[in-house]
C-alpha positions as CSV (number, residue, x, y, z in Angstrom):
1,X,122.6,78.7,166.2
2,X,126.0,77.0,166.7
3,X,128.2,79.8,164.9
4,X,125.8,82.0,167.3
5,X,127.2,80.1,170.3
6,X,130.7,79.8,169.2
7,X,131.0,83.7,169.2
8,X,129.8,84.3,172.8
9,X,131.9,81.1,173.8
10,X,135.2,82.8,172.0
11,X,134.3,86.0,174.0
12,X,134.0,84.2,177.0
13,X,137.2,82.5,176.5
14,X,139.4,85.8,175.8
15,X,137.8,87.5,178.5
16,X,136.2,86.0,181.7
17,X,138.8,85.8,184.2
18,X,138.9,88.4,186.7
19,X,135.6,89.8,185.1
20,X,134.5,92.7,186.6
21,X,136.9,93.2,189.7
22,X,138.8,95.8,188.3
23,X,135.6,98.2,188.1
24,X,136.0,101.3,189.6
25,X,139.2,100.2,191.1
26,X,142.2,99.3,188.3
27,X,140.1,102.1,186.1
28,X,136.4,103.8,186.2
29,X,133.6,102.6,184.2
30,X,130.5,104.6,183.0
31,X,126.8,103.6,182.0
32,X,125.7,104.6,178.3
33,X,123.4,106.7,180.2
34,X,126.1,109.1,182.1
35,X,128.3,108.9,179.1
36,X,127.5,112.2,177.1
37,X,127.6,114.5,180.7
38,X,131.0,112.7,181.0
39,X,132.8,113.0,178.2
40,X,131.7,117.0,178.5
41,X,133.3,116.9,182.0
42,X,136.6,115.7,180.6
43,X,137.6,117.4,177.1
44,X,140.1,116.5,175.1
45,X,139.3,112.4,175.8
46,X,140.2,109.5,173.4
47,X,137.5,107.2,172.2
48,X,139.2,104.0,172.1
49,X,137.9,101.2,169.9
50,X,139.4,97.5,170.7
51,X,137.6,95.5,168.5
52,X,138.9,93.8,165.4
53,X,138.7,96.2,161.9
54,X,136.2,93.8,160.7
55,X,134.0,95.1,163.3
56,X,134.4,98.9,163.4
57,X,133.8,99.1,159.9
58,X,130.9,96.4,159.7
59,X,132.5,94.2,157.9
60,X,133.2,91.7,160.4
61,X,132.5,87.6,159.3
62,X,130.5,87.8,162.3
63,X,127.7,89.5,161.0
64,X,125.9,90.0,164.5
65,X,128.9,92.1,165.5
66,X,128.6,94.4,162.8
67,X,126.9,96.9,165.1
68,X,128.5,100.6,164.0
69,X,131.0,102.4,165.9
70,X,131.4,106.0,167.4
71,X,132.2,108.5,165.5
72,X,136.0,109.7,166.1
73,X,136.8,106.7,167.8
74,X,140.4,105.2,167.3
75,X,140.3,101.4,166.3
76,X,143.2,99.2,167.8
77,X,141.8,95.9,168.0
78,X,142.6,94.2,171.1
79,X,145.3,91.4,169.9
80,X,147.6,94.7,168.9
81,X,147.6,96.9,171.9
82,X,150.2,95.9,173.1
83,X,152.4,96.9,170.5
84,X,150.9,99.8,169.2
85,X,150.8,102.1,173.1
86,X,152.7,104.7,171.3
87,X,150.1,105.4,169.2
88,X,147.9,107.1,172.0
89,X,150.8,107.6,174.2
90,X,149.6,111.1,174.3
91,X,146.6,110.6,176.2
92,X,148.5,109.0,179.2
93,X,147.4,112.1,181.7
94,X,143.9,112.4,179.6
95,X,140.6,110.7,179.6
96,X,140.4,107.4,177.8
97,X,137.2,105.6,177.1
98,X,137.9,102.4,175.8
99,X,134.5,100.4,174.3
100,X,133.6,97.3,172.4
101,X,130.7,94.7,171.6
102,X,129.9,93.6,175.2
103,X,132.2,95.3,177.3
104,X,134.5,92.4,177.9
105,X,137.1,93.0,175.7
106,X,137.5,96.6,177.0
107,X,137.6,95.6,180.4
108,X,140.8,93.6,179.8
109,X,142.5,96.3,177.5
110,X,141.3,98.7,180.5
111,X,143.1,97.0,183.1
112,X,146.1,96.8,180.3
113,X,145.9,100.5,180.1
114,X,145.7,101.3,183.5
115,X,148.7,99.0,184.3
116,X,150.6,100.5,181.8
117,X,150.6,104.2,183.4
118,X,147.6,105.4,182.2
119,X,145.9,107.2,184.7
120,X,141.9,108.5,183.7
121,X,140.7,105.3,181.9
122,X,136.8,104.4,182.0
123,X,135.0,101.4,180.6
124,X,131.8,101.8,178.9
125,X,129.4,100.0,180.0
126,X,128.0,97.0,177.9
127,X,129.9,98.3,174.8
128,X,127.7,98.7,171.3
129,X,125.6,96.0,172.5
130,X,124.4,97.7,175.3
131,X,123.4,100.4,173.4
132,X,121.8,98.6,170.9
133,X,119.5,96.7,173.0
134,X,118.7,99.5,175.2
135,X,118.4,102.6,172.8
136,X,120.0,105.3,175.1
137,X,118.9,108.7,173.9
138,X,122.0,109.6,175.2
139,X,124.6,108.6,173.0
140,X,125.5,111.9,171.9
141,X,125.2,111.3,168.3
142,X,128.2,109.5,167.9
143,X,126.7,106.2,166.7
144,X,127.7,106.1,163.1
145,X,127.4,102.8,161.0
146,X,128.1,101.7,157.2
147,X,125.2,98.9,157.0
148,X,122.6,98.9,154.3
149,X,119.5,98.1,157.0
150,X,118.7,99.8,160.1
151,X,119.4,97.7,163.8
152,X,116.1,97.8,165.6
153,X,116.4,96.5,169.7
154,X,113.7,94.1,171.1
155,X,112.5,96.5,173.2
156,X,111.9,98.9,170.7
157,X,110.1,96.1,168.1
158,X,107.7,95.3,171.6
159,X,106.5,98.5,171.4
160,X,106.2,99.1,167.3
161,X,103.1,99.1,165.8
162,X,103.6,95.6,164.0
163,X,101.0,96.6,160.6
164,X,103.4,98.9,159.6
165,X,106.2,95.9,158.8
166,X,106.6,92.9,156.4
167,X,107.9,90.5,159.1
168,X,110.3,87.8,157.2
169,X,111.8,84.6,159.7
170,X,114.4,83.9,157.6
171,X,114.8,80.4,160.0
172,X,114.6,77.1,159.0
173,X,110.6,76.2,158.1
174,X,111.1,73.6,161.3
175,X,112.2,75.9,164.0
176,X,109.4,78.4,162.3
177,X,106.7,75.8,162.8
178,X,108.5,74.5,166.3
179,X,108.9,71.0,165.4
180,X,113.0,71.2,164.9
181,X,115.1,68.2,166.9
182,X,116.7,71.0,168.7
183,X,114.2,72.1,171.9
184,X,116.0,75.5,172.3
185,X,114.4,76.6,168.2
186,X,110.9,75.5,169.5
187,X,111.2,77.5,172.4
188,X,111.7,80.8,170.1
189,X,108.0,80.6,168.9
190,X,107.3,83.1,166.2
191,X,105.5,86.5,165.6
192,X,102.0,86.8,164.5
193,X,101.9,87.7,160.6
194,X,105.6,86.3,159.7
195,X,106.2,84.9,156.5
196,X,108.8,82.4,156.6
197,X,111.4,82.5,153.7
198,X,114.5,80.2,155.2
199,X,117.5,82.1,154.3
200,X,119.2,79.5,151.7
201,X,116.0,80.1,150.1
202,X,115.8,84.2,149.9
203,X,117.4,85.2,147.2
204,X,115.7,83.1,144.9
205,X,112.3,84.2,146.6
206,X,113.4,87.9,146.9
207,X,110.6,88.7,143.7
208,X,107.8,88.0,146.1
209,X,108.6,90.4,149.2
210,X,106.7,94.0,148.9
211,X,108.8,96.9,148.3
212,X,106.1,99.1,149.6
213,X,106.4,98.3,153.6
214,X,109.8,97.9,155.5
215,X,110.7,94.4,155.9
216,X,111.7,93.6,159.5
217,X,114.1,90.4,159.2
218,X,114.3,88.1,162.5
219,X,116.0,85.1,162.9
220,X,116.9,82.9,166.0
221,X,120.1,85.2,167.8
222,X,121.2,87.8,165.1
223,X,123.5,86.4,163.1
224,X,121.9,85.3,159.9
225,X,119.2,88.1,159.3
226,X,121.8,90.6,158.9
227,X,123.0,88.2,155.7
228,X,119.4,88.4,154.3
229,X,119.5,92.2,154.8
230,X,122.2,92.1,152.6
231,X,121.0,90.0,150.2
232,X,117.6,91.9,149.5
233,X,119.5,95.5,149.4
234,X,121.8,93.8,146.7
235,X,118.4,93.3,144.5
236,X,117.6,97.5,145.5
237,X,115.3,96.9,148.4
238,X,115.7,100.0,151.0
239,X,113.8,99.7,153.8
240,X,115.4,96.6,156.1
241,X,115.1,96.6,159.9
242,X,117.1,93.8,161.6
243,X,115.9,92.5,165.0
244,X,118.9,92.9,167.2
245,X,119.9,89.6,168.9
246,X,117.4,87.8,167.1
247,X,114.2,86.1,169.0
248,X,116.8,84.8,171.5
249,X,117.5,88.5,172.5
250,X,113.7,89.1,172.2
251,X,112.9,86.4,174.7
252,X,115.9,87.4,176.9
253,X,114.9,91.1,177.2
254,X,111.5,92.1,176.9
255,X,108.5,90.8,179.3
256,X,106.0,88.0,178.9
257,X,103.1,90.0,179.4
258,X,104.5,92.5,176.9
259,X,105.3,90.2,173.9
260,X,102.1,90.7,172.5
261,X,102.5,89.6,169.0
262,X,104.6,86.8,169.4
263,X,103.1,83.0,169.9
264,X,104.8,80.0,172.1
265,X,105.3,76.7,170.7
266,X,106.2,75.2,174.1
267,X,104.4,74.6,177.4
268,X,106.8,76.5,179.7
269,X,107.9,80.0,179.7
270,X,111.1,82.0,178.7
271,X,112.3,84.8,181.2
272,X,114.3,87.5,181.5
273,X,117.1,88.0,184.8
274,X,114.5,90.7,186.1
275,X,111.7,88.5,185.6
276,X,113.9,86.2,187.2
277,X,114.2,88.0,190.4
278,X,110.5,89.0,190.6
279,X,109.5,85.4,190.7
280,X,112.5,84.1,192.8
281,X,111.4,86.6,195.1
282,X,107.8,86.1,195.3
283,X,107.5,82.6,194.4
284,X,110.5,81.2,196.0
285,X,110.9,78.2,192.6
286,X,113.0,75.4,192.7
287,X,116.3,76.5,190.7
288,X,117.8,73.4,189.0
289,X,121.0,73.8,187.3
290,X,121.5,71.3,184.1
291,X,125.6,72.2,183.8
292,X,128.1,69.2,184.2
293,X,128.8,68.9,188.0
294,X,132.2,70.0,188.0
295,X,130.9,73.0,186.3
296,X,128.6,73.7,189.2
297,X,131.2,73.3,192.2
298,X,133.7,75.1,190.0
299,X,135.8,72.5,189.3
300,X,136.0,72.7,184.6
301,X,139.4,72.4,183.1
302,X,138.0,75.1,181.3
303,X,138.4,77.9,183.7
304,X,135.9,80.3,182.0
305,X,132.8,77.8,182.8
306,X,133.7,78.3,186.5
307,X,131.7,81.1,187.3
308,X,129.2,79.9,190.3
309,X,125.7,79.3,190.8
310,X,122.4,80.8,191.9
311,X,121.9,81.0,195.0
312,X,119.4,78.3,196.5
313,X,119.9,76.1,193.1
314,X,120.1,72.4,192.6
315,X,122.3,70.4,190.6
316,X,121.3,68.2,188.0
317,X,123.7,67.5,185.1
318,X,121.3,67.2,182.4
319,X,123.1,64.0,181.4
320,X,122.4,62.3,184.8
321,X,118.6,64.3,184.2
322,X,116.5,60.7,184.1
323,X,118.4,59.5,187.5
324,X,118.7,62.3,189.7
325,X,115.4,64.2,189.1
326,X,113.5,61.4,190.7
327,X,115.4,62.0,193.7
328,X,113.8,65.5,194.2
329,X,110.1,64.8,194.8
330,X,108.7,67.9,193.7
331,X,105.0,68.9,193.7
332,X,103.8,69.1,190.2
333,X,102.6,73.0,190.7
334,X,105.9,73.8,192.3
335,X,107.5,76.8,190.2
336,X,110.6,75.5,188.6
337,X,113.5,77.7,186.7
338,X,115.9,75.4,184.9
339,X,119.0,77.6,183.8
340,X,122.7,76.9,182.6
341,X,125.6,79.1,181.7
342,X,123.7,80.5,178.8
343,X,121.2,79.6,176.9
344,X,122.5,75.9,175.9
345,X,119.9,73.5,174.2
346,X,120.5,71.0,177.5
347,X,118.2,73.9,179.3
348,X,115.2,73.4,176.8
349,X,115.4,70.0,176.6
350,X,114.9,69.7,180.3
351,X,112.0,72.1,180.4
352,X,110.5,69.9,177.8
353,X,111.2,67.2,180.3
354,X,109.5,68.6,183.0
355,X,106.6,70.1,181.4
356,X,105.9,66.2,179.6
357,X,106.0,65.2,183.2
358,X,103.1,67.2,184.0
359,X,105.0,69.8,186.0
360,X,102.8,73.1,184.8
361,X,105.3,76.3,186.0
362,X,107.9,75.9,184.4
363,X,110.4,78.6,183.3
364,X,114.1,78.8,181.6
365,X,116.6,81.6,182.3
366,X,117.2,83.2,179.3
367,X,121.1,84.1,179.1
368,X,121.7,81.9,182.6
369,X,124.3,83.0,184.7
370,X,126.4,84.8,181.9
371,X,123.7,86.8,181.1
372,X,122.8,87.7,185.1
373,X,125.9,88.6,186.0
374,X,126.8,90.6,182.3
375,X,123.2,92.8,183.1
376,X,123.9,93.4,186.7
377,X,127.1,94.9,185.5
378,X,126.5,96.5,182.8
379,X,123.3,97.7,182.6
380,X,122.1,100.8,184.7
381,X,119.8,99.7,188.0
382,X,120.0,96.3,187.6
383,X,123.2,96.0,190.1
384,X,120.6,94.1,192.3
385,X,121.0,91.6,190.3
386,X,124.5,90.7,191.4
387,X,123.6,89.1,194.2
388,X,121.4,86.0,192.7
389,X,125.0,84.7,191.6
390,X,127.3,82.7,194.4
391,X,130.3,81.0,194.7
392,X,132.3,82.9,191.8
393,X,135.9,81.7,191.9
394,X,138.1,85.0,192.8
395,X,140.1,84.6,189.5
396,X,136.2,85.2,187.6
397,X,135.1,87.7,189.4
């Protein structure tokens, strides 16, 4: 979980500032799903790859970022563009679509680009990740990849007939049964019918696994199932499925009411930005945010943690939690969102707070504001979603 974190925290660092202001004005950007009637509107384009080499050819240390790449794409990681422009100098006047994992890294080479003279650049959308979670039949068969086990999105295992897969939770046996110090591994639950084989003990245990039915690995947010995958097609077994994003990407994208084979080991719920927005909307929740106070008014030394707050919401820095709630007075039924800038443990633990204070609607925003603000961007029709988030500095916008 805490390499997990890391990554999105190094992405954030590199990239936040002046987030998404440059869209559709420095340079254009385009959804996954108006990408293939695009790139046939402008022949003779450039695919342009800014992640590290690791990445485009899967081999990255980072194993959740070992997502593929698009075929014909040129790779020039971000951290050498700079010096290496003469290398597509040629496609100055010509289309440039420039791509990564989440879109954040392009955006900054595409404001690079654009600065720099060139004059038809467009950002994709989301980057791989996007289209990994989403499945886009339109990706115009470009998707190539050199792993040894196929990347299945949430969405896609919500709807998959479950009998047809070995599931193996490859987390620790505490955070499988939901007793882990941690709140934030309770509050992944599990799936009905996983075995749990903790990944230090795998390989050992590889014998046991069927080699008739496709194994489907899960694990808490992607980053150590694709290391089993790779451990049990080193022993010859062929038919892996990683869950994409892990449960944490499960919980963050697909429905309550549709996660029928997964079971809760909490008393509050996990939601999703548009689940979000239904309740907010129809419920009107108390929204308490659990972030340091100057991270709330935007005040951080770390400038990437400035990036608002929901509209309506309440701080309480989870370390002043046992002083301030008090304060409040809230009605035990009252629907309550706790949320953060992500998904840090702090959000869980107060949840479990609240809920062992009787409080009986209680919900955490899976992703928090990162995660609001990255969908409403980068994910077709959910630009409504831009609005639930206030008070963004102009240099993180």
């Amino acid at each position: 979980m805490k390499k997990a974190v890391l990554i999105l925290l190094v992405l954030l660092t590199q990239e936040i500032q002046a987030q998404y202001r440059y869209d559709n004005v420095a340079f254009q950007t385009v959804y996954w799903s108006a990408l293939c009637r695009s790139l046939q509107q402008h022949p003779g384009y450039l695919l342009l790859d800014v992640r590290s080499k690791g990445e485009f050819n899967d081999t990255s240390s980072f194993k959740s970022l070992n997502i593929g790449h698009l075929n014909c794409a040129v790779n020039i990681d971000i951290n050498e563009i700079g010096t290496r422009l003469q290398e597509i100098a040629g496609y100055r006047n010509k289309p440039v679509y420039v791509y990564c994992s989440h879109s954040q890294r392009s955006r900054r080479v595409s404001k690079m680009l654009a600065d720099s003279g060139f004059t038809q650049v467009y950002n994709i959308n989301g980057g791989l990740s996007n289209l990994r979670l989403y499945n886009f039949k339109e990706d115009c068969h470009l998707l190539s990849t050199n792993l040894a086990y196929r990347i299945l999105s949430p969405l896609e295992w919500a709807k998959a007939k479950t009998a047809d897969y070995f599931i193996l939770d490859v987390r620790t046996d505490s955070a499988f049964q939901g007793i882990a110090i941690p709140e934030r591994r309770n509050a992944y639950g599990k799936f009905s019918g996983a075995v749990n084989i903790p990944l230090a003990l795998l390989e050992q245990a590889a014998a046991t696994l069927p080699t008739d039915k496709t194994i489907l690995l899960v694990d808490e947010t992607g980053n150590e199932s694709p290391v089993a995958a790779n451990v049990l097609a080193q022993k010859g077994f062929r038919n892996l499925v990683v869950l994409f994003t892990g449960l944490d990407g499960y919980l963050a994208e697909v429905p309550e009411k549709d996660r029928n084979n997964w079971t809760s080991h909490v008393a509050y719920h996990a939601i999703s930005a548009p689940e979000f927005d239904r309740l907010a909307k129809q419920d009107r929740p108390v929204l308490l945010d659990v972030r340091k106070a100057e991270e709330f008014s935007n005040n951080s030394k770390e400038s990437f943690r400035n990036i608002g707050n929901l509209k309506g919401a309440v701080s309480i820095p989870f370390a002043d939690w046992d002083k301030q709630f008090a304060s409040l007075s809230l009605d035990k039924d009252k629907p309550i969102v706790v949320y953060a800038m992500s998904s840090q443990n702090e959000v869980f633990e107060a949840a479990k707070k609240l809920t062992g204070q009787g409080f009986t609607n209680v919900s955490v925003l899976m992703g928090g504001l990162f995660n609001m603000r990255w969908r409403a961007a980068n994910v077709d029709g959910y630009e409504y979603l831009k609005g639930w988030v206030v008070n963004v500095p102009p240099g993180n916008q």
